[in-house]
N, C-alpha and C positions, 0 to 999 in steps of 0.2 A: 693460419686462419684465426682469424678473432670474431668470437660471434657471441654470443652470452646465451642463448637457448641451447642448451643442451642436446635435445631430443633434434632442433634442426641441424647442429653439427654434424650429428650421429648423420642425418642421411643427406649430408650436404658431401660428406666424408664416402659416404656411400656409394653415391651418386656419380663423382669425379670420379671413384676407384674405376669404377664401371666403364666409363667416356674415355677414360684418360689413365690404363692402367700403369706408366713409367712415370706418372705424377707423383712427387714426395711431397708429402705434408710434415714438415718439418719439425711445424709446433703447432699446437690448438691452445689458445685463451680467450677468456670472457672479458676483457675491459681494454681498454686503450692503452695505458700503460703498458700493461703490462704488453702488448701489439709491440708499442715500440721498442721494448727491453727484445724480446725476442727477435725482432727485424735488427738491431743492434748484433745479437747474437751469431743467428743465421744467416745472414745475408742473402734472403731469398730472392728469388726472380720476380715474383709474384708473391701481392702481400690477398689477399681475400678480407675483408676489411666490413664489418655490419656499420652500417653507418649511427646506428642508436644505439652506444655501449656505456657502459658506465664509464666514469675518470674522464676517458676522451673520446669525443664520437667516432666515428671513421673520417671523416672529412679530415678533423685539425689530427688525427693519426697520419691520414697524405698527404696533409701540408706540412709534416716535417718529416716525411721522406721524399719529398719531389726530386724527381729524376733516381732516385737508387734504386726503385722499381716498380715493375708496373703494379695498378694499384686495382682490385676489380671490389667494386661496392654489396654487400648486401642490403638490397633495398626494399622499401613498402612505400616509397614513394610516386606521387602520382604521375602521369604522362608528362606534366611541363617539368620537373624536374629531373625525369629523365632525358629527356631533350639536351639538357645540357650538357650530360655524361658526355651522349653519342656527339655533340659536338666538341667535344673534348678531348675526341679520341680515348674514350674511360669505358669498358665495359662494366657490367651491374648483372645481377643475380637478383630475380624477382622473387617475395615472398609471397604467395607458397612457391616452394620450389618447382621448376615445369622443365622435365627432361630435355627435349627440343630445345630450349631456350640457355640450358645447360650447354648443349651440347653444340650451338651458335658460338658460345663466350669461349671453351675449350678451342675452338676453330680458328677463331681470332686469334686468341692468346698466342697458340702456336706457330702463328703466322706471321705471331712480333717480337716473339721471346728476341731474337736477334738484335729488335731494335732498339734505342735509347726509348725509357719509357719517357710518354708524352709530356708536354707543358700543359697543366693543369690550370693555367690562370684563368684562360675561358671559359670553361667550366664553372669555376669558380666565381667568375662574375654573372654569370648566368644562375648559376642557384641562388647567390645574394640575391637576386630579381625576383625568384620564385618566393624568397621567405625563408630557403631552408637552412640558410647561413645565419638567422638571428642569434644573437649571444645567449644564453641559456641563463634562468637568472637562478644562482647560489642560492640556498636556504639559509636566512640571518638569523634569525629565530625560530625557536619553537616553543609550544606548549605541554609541558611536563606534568606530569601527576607526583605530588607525592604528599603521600595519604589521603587524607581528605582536599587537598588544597589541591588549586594549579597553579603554576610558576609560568611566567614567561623569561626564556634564558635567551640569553643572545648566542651565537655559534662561539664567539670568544670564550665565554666563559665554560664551553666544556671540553674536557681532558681527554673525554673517550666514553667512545659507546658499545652497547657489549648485549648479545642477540641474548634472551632470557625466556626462553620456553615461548609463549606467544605475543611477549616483551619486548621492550628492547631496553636497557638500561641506561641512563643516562648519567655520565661522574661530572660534578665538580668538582673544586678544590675543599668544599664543608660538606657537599651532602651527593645524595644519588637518587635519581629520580626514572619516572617510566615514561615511557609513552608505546604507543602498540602500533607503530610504524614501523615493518622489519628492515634490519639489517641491508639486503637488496636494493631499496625504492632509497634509503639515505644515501646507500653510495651513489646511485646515481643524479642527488638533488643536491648532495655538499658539493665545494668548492674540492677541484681533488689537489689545487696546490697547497691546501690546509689541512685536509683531512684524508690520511691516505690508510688501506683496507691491511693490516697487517696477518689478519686470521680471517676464514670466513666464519666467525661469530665477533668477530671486533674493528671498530674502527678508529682511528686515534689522530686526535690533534698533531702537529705536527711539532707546533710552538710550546706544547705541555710536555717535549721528550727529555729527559736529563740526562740519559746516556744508553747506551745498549749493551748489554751483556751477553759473550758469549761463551760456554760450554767447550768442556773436549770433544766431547760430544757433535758436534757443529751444532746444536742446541743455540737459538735469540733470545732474550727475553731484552724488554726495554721499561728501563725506569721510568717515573714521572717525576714532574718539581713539584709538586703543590702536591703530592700524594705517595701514602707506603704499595700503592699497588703495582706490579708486577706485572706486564704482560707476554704471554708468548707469540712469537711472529713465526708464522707457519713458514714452511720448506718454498713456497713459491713466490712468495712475498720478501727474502730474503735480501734478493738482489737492491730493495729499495736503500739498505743500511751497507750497501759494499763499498759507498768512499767514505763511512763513516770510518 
């Protein structure tokens, strides 16, 4: 299950238990990526897939598992884009969650688990129709604080950002600067083949890494080139440095 609200997890988790109690939830994450590392891992039947997540939406999450399984959406999208699902042979999970409606998709599901999951391309071209496939546009810039001044930085020129009480911190290669954008709202507005989440209080260039260090410990930490700082990459975030 990949979904980034928490609290709907919790009774989305709830919910299936209830409908569908021989249902195994394999794995829960909040971002796309990290979706796909776990589908890599697990090889589940069924991926449950929020379609607004940070790194990768749900959509580009089911267009690189087409065909290994079936894919069911959590959506807040309107009637014409769900239209396409159902033409898609794709079920969806409506926000707010509505039991009946749960308990529809559970019915389905079990009634395809047997089968090859569906070709999504129609789908696909039907949401393009709707809007809901538009390309999402990166943040190139931003405006920093530091001191009295403000900076406009380009995304090149930082090394890594770093959550600071109601902060967020911003490093270059000379200086470090603020802005009060958290952590959260930038992973989901950076580019994630640039900028990928290694802690949840950090986020790091990718092109600024000069090597990763690891512990006996099973302990990360990862260097920078342009800089003596040190970061540590949390336990879930690990898998991103495993062909390093």
């Amino acid at each position: 299950m990949a979904e980034d609200e928490p609290l709907l997890a919790d009774e989305l988790c709830e919910q299936l238990g209830a409908l569908w109690p021989q249902l195994h939830i394999a794995a829960r994450v909040g971002d796309g990526v990290a979706a796909l590392q776990a589908i890599e891992t697990h090889a589940p039947d069924i991926a449950l897939l929020d379609i607004r997540m940070p790194r990768l939406t749900g959509l580009e999450v089911a267009q690189n598992i087409a065909g290994r399984c079936h894919a069911v959406f959590i959506s807040a999208y309107d009637q014409h884009a769900l239209a396409a699902f159902e033409a898609g042979g794709i079920d969806y999970v409506l926000k707010p969650l509505s039991t009946p409606r749960l308990a529809t998709m559970v019915r389905r599901l079990k009634a395809r688990l047997g089968e090859a999951a569906p070709d999504c391309q129609l789908a696909w071209q039907q949401l393009a129709a709707t809007g809901a496939l538009m390309p999402r546009q990166h943040l190139q810039w931003i405006n920093a604080s530091r001191g009295s001044a403000v900076q406009l930085l380009t995304v090149d020129e930082i090394l890594c950002f770093r959550a600071d009480s109601r902060y967020t911190l911003v490093l270059t290669a000379d200086a470090e600067s603020v802005i009060r954008k958290p952590i959260k709202e930038l992973a989901e507005e950076l580019d994630p083949t640039m900028f990928w989440q290694v802690h949840r209080s950090c986020i790091v260039n990718v092109h600024a890494i000069a090597r990763v260090v690891r512990d006996d410990r099973g302990g990360m930490l990862l260097r920078l080139k342009e800089h003596r700082e040190s970061l540590p990459v949390a336990a879930p975030y690990h898998y991103l440095f495993r062909s390093m």
